[in-house]
Backbone as numpy.savetxt, mean C-alpha at the origin, in Angstrom:
# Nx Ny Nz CAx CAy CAz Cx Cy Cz
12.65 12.72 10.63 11.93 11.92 9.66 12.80 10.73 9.26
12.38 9.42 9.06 12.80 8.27 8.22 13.38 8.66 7.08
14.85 7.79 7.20 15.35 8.08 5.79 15.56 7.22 4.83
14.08 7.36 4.31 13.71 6.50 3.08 14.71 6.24 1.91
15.57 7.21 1.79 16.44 6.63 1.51 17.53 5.30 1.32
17.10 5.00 2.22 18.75 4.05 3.06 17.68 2.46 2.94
16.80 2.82 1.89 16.11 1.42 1.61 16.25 0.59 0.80
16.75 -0.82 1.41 17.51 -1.78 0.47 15.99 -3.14 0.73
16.21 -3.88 -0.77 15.37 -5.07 -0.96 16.16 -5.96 -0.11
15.27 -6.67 0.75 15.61 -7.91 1.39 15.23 -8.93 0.97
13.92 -9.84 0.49 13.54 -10.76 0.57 12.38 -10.57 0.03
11.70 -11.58 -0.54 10.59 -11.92 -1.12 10.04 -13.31 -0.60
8.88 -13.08 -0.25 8.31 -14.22 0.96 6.38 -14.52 0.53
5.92 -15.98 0.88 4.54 -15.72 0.71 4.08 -15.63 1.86
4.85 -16.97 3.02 4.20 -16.68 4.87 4.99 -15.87 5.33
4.12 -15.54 6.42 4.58 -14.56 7.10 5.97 -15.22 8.17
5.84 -16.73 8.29 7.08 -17.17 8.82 8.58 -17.31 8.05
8.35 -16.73 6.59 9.18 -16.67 5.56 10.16 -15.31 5.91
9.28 -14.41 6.59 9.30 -12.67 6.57 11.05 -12.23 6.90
11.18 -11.79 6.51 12.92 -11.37 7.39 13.27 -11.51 8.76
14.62 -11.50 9.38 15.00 -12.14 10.48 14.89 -11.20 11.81
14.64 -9.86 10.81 14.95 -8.92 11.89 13.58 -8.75 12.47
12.97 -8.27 13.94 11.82 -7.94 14.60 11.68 -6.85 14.39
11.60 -6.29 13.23 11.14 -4.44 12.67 9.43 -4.39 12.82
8.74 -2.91 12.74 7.76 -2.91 12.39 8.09 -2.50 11.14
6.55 -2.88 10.52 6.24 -3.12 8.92 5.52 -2.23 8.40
5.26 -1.22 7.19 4.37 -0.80 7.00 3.79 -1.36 5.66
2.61 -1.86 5.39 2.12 -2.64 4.11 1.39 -1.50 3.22
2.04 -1.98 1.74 1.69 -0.93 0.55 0.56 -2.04 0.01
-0.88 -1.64 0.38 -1.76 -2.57 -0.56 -2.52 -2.18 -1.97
-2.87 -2.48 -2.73 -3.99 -1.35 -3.53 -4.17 -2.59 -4.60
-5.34 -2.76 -5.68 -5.83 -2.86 -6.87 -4.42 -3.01 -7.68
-4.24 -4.02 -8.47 -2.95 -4.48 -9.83 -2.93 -3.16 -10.39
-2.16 -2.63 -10.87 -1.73 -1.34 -11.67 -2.10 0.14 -10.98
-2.14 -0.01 -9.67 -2.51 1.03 -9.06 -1.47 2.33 -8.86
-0.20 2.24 -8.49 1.04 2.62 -8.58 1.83 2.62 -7.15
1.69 1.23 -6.59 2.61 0.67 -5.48 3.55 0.86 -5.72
4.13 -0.34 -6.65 6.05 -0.38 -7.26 6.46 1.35 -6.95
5.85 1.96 -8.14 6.34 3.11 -8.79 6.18 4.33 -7.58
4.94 4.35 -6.76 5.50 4.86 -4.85 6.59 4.51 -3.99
6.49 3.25 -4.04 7.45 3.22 -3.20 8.83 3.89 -3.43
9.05 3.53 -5.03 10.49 3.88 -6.04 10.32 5.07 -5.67
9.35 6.24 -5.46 9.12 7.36 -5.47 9.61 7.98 -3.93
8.89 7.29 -2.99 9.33 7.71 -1.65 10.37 7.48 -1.40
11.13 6.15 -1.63 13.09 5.93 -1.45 13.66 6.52 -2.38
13.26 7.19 -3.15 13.88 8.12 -4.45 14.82 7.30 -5.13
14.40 5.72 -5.15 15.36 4.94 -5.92 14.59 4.68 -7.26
14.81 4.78 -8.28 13.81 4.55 -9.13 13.77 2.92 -9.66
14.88 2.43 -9.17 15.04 0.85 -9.86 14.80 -0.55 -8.10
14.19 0.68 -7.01 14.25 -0.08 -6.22 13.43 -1.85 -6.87
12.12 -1.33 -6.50 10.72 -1.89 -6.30 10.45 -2.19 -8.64
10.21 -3.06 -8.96 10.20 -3.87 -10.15 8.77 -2.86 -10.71
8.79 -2.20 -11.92 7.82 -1.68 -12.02 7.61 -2.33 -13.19
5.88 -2.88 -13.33 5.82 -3.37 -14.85 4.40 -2.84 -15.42
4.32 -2.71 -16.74 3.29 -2.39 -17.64 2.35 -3.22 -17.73
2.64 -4.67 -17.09 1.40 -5.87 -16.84 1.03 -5.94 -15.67
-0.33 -5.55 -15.38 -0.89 -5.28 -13.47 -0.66 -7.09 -13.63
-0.33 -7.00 -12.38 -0.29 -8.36 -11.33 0.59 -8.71 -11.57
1.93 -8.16 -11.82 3.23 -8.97 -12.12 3.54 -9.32 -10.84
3.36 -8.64 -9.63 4.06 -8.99 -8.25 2.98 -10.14 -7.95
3.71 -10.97 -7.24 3.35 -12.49 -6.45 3.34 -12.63 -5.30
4.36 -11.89 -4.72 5.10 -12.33 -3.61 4.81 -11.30 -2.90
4.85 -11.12 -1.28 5.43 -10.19 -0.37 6.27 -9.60 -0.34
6.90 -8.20 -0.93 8.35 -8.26 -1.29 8.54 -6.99 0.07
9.56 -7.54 0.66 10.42 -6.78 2.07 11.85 -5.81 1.70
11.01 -4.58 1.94 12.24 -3.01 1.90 12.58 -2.51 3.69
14.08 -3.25 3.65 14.12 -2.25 5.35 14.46 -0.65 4.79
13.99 -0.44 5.76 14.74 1.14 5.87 15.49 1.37 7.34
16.95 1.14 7.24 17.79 0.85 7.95 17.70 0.78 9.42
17.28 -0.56 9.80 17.24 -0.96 11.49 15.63 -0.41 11.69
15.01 -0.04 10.97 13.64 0.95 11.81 12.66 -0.18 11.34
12.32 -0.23 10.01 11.37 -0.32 9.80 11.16 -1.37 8.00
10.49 -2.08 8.00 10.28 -2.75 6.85 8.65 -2.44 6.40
9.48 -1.62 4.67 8.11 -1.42 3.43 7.86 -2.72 3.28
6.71 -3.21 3.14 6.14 -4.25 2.41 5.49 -4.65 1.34
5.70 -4.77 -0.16 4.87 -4.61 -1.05 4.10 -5.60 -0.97
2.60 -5.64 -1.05 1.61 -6.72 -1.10 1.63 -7.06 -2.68
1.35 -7.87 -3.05 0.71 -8.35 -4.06 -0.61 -7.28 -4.65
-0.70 -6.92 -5.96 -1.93 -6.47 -6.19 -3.60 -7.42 -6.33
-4.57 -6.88 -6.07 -5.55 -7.60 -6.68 -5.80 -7.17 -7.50
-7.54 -7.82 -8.13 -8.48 -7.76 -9.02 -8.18 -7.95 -10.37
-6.45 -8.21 -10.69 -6.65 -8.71 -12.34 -5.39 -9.78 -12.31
-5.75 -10.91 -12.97 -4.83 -11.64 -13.10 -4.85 -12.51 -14.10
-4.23 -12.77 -14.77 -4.55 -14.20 -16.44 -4.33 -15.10 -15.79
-4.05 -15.52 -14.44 -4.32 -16.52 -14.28 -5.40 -16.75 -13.24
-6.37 -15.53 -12.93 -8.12 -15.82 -12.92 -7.87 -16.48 -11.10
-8.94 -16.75 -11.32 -9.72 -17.27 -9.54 -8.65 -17.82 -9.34
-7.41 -18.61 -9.50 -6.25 -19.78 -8.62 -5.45 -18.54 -8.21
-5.48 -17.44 -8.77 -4.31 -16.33 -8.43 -5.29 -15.77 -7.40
-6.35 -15.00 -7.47 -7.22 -14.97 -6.28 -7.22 -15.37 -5.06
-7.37 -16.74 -5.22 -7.30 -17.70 -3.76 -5.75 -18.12 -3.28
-4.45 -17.67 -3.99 -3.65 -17.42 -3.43 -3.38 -16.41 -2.84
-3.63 -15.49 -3.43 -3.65 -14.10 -3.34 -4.24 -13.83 -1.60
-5.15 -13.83 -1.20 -6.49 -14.33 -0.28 -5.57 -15.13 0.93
-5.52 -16.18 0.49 -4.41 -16.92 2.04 -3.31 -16.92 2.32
-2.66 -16.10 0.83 -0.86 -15.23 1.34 -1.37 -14.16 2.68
-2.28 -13.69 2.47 -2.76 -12.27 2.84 -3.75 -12.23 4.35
-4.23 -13.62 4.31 -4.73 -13.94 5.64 -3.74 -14.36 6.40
-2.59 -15.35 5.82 -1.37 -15.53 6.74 -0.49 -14.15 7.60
-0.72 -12.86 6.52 0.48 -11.85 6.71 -0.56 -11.41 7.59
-2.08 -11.03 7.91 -2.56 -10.33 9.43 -2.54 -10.90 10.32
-2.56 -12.53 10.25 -3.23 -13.56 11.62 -1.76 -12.98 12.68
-2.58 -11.98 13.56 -1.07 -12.23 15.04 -0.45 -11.58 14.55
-0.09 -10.54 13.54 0.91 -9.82 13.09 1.41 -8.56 13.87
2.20 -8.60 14.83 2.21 -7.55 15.94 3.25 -6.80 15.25
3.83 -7.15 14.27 4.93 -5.91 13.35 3.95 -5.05 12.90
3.12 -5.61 12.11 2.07 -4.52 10.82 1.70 -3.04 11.91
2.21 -2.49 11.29 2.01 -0.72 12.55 0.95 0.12 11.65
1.19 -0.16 10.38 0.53 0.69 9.04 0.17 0.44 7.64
-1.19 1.03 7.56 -1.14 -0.09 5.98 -1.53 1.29 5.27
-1.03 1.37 4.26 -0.84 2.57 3.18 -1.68 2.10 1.94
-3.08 2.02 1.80 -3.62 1.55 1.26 -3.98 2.04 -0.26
-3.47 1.57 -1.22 -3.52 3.17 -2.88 -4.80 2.61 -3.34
-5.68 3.74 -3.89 -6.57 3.75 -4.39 -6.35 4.43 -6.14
-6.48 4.18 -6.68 -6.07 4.88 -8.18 -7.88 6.36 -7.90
-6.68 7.37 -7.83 -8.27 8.61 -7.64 -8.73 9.16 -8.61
-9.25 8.19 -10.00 -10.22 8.46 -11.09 -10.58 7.55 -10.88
-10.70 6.17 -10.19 -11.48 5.22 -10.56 -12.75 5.52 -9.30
-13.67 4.90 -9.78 -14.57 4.90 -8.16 -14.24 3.51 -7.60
-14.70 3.84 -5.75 -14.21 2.68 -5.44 -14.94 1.62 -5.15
-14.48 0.18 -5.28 -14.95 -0.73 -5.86 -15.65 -2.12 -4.34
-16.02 -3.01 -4.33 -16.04 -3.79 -3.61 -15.08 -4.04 -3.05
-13.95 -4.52 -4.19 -12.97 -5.24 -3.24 -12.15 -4.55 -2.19
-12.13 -2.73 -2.78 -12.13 -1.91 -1.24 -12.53 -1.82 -0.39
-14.00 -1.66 -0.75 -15.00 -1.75 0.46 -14.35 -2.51 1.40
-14.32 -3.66 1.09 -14.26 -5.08 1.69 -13.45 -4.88 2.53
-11.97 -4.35 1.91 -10.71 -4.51 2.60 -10.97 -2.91 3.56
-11.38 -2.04 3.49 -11.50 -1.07 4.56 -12.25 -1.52 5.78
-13.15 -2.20 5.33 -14.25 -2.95 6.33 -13.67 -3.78 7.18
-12.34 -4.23 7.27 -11.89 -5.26 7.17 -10.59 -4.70 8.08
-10.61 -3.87 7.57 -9.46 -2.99 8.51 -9.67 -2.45 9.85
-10.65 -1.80 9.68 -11.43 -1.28 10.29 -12.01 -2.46 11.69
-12.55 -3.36 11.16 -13.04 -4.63 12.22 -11.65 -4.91 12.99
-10.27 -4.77 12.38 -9.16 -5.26 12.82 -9.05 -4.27 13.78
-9.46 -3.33 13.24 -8.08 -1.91 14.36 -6.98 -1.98 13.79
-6.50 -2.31 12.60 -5.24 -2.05 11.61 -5.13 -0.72 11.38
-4.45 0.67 11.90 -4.16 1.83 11.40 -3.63 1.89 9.77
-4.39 2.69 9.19 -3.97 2.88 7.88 -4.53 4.03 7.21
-3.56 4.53 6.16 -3.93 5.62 5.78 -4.35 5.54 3.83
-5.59 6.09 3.21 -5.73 6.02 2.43 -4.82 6.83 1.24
-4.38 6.28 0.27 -3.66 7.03 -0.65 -3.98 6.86 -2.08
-4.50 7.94 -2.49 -5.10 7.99 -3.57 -3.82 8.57 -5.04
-3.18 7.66 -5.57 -2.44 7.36 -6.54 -2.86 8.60 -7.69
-2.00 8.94 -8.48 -1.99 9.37 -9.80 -3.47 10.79 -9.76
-2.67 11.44 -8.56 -3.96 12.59 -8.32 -3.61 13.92 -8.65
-2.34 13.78 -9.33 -1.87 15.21 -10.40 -2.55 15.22 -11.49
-3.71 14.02 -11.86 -4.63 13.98 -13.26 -6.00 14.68 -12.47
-6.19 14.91 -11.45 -7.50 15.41 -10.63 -7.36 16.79 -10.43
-9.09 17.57 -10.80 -8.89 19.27 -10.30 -9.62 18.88 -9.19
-9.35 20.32 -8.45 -10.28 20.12 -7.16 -11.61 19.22 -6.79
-12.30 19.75 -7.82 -13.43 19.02 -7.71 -13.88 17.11 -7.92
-12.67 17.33 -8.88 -12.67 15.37 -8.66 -11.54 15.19 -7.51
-11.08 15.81 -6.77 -10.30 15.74 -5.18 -11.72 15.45 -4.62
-12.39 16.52 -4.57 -13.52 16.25 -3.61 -14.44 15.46 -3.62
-14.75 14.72 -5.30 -15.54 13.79 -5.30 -14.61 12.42 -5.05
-13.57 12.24 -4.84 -13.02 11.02 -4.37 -12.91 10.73 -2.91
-12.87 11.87 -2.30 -12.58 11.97 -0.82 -14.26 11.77 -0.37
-15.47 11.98 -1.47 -16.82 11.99 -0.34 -17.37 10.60 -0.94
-16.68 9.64 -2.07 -16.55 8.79 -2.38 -16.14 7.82 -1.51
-14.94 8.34 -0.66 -14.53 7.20 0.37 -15.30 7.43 1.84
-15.68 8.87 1.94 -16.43 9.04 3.50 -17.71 8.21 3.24
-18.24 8.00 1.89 -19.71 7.03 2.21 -19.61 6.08 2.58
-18.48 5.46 3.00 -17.90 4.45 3.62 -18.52 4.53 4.94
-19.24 3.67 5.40 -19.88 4.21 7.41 -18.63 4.38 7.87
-18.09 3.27 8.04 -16.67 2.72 9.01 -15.90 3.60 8.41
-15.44 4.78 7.28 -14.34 5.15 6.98 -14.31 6.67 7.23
-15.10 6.97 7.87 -15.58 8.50 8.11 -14.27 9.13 8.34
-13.51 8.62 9.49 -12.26 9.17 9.63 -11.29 9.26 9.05
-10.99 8.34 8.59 -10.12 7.93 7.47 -8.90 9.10 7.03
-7.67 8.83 7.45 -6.77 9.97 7.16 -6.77 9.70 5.21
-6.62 10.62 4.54 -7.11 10.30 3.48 -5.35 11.38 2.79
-4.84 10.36 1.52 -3.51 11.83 1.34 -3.72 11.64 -0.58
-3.71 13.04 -0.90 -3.09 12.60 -2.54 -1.86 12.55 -2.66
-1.61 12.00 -3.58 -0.36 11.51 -4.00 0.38 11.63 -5.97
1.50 11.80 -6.21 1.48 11.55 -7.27 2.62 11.48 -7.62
3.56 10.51 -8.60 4.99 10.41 -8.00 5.45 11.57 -8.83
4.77 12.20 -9.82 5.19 13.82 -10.25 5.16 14.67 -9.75
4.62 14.59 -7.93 4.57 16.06 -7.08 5.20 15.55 -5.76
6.34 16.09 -5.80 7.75 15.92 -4.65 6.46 16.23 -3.45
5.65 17.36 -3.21 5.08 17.76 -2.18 4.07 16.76 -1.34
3.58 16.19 -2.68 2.60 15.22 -2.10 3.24 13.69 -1.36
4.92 13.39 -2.01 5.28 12.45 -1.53 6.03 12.77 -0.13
6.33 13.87 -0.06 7.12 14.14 1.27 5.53 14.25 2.42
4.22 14.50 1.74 3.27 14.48 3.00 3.42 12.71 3.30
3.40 12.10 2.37 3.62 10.10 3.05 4.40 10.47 3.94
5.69 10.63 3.43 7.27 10.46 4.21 6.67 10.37 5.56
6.04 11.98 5.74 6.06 12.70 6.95 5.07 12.08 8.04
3.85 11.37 7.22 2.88 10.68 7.39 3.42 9.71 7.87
4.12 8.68 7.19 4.67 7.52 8.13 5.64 7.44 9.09
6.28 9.16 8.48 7.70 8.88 9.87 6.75 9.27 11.48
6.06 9.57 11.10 5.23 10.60 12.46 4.28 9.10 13.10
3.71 8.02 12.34 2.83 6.96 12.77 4.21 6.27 13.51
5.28 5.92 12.48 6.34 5.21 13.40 6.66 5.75 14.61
């Protein structure tokens, strides 16, 4: 397995010709502003001060680049859907993000968080649909799912199969309070790499 560990911040970038020097594959952390990207990732490198965690969704801007030594570069995306600074953060947001797929022969995996009490929304739709049209491998991760009993497990998981295109969909809970659920990522991405 990858040793998530040995993951240091490199760089913060908006094009993808900005991206780090090294030819690694990438795996991209996407999800909804306040979803719990930062605070996963901090969770899977067991660094807790890696990745900038803040109490205001949309603090991240940028592309921010985690190698994990010689293998492989985390990528934090930018969050959507909330921002005070409204539609101009949007439409940056939007052509940072069309730059980082166009030709992107690093992107191996996109780890996509879903917060699993919310239902899911358009702008998922969109972006599964979207994935999906690409042939982008990615796995769904449903955030903060130590607040879920079985039965809201199961209504989130038949929540995302009404998806046509997402039927398959490797689907994982997650929660950075259950070591078990973060070592299924680990294992999840060391096994896609």
């Amino acid at each position: 397995m990858l040793n998530f560990r040995s993951a240091t911040f490199i760089k913060s970038a908006t094009l993808k010709k900005d991206r780090p020097n090294k030819n690694l594959k990438e795996v991209l952390f996407v999800g909804r502003s306040n979803v719990g990207k930062s605070s996963l990732i901090n969770a899977l490198c067991d660094n807790k001060s890696l990745c900038f965690t803040s109490s205001k969704p949309g603090h991240t801007r940028l592309l921010n680049y985690f190698e994990i030594k010689d293998t492989l570069y985390l990528v934090d995306a930018p969050g959507y859907g909330y921002s005070k600074a409204g539609g101009r953060h949007d439409e940056l947001f939007g052509a940072m993000m069309e730059d980082y797929f166009a030709e992107n022969d690093n992107l191996s995996l996109i780890v996509f968080l879903m917060d699993s009490r919310r239902e899911v929304r358009e702008e998922e739709k969109d972006l599964l649909n979207f994935f999906n049209e690409e042939n982008i491998p990615y796995v769904i991760t449903f955030t903060k799912a130590d607040k879920l009993n079985q039965s809201e497990k199961a209504k989130a998981m038949k929540e995302v199969h009404k998806l046509s295109s997402s039927n398959n969909a490797d689907i994982i809970f997650t929660s950075i309070n259950n070591k078990n659920s973060i070592e299924e990522l680990k294992k999840y991405i060391s096994n896609h790499i």
